[in-house]
N, C-alpha and C positions, 0 to 999 in steps of 0.2 A: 293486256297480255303482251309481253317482249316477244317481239319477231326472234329468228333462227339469227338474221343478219343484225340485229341490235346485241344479241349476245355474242358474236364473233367481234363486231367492233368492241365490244367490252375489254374481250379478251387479248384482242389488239391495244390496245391503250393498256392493259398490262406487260405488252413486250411478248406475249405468247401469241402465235401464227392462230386463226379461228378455224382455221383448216389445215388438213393439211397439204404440204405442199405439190400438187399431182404434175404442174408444170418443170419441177425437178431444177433451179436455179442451180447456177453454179456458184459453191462457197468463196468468198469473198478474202476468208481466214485461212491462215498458215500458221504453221509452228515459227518461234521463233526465225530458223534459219531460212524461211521460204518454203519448206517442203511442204507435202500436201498429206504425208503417206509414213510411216512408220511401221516394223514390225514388235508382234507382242506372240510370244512363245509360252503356254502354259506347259505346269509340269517338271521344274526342276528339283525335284523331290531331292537330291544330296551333293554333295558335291562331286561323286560320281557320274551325275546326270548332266552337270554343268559342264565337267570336263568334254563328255562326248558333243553336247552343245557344240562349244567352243570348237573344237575338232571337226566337227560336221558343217559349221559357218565358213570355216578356213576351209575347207575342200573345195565348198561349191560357191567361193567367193557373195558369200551374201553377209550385209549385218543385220545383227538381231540388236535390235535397241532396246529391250525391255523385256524383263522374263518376271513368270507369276511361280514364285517359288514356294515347295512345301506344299504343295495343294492338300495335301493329308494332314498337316498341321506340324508346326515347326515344333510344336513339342516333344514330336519323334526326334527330333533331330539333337545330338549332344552337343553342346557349346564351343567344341573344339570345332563342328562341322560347322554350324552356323558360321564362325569364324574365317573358316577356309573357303566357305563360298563366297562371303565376303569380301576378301580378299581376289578370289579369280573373277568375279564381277569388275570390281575395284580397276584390273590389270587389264580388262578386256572392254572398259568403258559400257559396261552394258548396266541401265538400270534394275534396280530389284525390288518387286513388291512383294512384300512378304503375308503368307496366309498364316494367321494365328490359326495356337491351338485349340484353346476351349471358343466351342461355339453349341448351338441348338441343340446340333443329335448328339451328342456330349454328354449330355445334361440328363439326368433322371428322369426329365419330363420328357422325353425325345420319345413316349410310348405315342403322342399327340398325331407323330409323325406318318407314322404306321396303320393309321384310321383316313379314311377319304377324304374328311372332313376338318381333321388334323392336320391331312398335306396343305391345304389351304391355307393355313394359317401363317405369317410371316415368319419369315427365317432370324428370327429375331433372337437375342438372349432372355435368356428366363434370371429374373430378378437382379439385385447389386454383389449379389456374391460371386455370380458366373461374370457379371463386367468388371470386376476387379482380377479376376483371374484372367481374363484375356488383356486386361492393360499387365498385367505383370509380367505375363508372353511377350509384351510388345517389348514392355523396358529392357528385360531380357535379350529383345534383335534387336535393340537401339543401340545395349553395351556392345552388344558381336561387331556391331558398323553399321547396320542396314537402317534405313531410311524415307522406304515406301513401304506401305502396309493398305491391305485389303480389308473394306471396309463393307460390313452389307445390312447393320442394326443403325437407324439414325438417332438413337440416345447418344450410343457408344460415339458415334460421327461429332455428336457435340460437345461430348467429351476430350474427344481428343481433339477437335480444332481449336476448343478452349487451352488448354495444354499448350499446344503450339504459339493459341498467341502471348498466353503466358509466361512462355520458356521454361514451363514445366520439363517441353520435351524438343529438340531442334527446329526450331526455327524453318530450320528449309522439307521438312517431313514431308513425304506426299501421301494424300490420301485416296486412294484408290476406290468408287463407288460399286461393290458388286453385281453383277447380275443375280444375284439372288435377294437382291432387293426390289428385283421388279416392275423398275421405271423402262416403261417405255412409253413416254409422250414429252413433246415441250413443256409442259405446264409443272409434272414430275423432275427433269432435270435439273428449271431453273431451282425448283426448292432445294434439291441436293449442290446443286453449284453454290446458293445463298448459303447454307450452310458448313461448307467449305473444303467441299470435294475439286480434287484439282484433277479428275478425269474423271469417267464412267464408263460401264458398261451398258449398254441397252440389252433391253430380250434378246435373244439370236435372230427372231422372226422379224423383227422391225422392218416394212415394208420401205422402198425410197424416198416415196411421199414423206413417210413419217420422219426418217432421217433427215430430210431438209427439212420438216418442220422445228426438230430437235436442234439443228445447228441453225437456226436461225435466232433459236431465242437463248444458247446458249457462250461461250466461247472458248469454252476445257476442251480437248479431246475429246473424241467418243471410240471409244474402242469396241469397236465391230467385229464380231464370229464370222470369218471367213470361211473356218468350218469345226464342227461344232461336235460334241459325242450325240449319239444316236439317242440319249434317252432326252435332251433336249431339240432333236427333230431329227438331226445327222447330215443337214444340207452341207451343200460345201459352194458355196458362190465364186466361186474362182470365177468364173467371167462376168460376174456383176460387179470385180471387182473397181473397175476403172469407174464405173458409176458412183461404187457409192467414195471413192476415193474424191470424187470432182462434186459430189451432194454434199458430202459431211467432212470434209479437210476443215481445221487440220485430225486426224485421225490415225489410230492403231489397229494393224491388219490383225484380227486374233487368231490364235491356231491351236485349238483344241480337240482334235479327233479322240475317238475311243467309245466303245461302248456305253458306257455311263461314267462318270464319276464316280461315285461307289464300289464301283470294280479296280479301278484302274489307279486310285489315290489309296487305297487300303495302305498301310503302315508294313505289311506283310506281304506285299507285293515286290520282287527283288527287286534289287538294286539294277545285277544285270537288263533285267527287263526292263528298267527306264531308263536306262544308256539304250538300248536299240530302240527304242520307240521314240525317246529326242530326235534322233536322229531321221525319223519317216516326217516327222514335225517341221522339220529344217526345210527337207526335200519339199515338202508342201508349200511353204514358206516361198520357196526359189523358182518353183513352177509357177504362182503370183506373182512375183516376179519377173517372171518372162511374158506372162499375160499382159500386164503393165506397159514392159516396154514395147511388146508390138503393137497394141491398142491404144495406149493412151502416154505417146514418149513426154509427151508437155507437164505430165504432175511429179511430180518432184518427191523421189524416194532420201531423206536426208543421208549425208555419210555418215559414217562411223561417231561415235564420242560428238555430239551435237553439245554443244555449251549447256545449253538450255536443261541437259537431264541431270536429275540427281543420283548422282554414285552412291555405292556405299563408302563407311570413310571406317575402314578396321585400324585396331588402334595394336 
């Protein structure tokens, strides 16, 4: 019989930690520019939403590097908007990942979802006719300009990295790993990084341990819930932030408050109401921020337009 420690060396000798990391190492890894730390703003549902963004970063002097836009599904959105956020992304150097629109609760089968037993089931697409309909979404935000896309079914991931390396579809495309795809361990990452995710998200709850086990066998980004909607837990770690900035750099501070998703991305939810709630997003954002620089002035928040991000390019 294999001991507990013949099975961790195992899993060492694959490049995944056999534990996880409880001593809390400091990340060795940075973003190209040095930094340690980045921010990730979910929620730009139009280009109404962006605007106030943009407006609320210039107030309180913070950048946003990277916004998860359309969280409702870009299929709400008409081409001329696509276009226009595109374009203020573009002016304001801020990257963009974009959330397609056909996905699971979509889909006719989305009754699965609604049963106990059915939640559990991966948030994945149901057959080649709903993964054709969300590459069509994509080409669709490809023509508009946009660039990064939210990834959370790992068929579809292979799909589109194959594309990429194809030149089906830009070359420099980023793929964004969801948190609804439910990786949270090294072992989970590195598959998703092998297959050609160029960041993730981990569960919200991912303990420190776990995060330095995650950045130890990984080398993407990990974009981390700083604080989170209520129906996936509602913490808000603003002062664990300098921890997990110094465990798992280079990384994405995320900022996602709200009730649930479901509420708060409906299609039918105003416009106005996601212009003022950007802007409680920002403030959130800028209060980490300050946490940062009194706690931890040595990790390195990047400036503005870092080389390294991909823009959108509207044409």
């Amino acid at each position: 019989m294999k001991t507990l420690n013949e099975i961790r060396e195992f899993m060492e000798a694959m490049g995944i930690p056999g534990r996880d990391l409880g001593e809390l190492p400091s990340s060795t890894k940075t973003f190209p520019d040095g930094a340690h730390w980045r921010i990730e703003i979910a929620g730009v549902e139009r280009p109404s939403t962006m605007e106030a963004l943009i407006d609320e970063a210039k107030k309180r002097n913070i950048t946003i590097h990277r916004v998860i836009a359309t969280v409702g599904g870009s299929t709400y959105c008409t081409f001329e908007e696509l276009k226009t956020m595109a374009q203020m992304a573009r002016d304001e150097k801020i990257e963009v990942v974009m959330t397609i629109g056909p996905r699971k609760a979509w889909d006719v089968g989305s009754k699965e979802l609604s049963t106990h037993e059915g939640s559990m089931q991966g948030f994945r697409l149901r057959g080649s006719d709903s993964i054709s309909y969300w590459l069509d979404d994509m080409m669709r935000n490809i023509e508009a300009g946009f660039r990064g896309f939210l990834v959370y079914d790992e068929g579809v991931l292979s799909i589109v990295n194959q594309m990429r390396e194809d030149g089906f579809i830009p070359k420099e495309t980023v793929l964004k790993f969801s948190v609804f795809g439910g990786y949270c361990s090294a072992a989970g990452a590195r598959v998703i990084e092998s297959m050609g995710a160029n960041t993730m998200n981990p569960l919200s709850d991912v303990s420190l341990p776990i995060l330095a086990s995650i950045r130890k066998a990984v080398n993407m980004p990990l974009d981390v819930y700083i604080i989170v909607v209520d129906s996936f837990g509602g913490m808000f770690r603003a002062y664990e932030a300098p921890e997990i900035a110094r465990v798992a750099s280079p990384c994405y501070f995320k900022f996602e408050p709200g009730t649930s998703e479901a509420d708060i991305y409906k299609p039918w939810v105003t416009e106005s109401w996601h212009q003022e709630f950007i802007r409680q997003k920002v403030k959130m954002a800028f209060i980490v921020k300050e946490i940062l620089e009194r706690h931890a002035p040595q990790l390195k928040l990047s400036e503005k337009g870092p080389s390294d991000l991909v823009l959108p390019e509207p044409k």
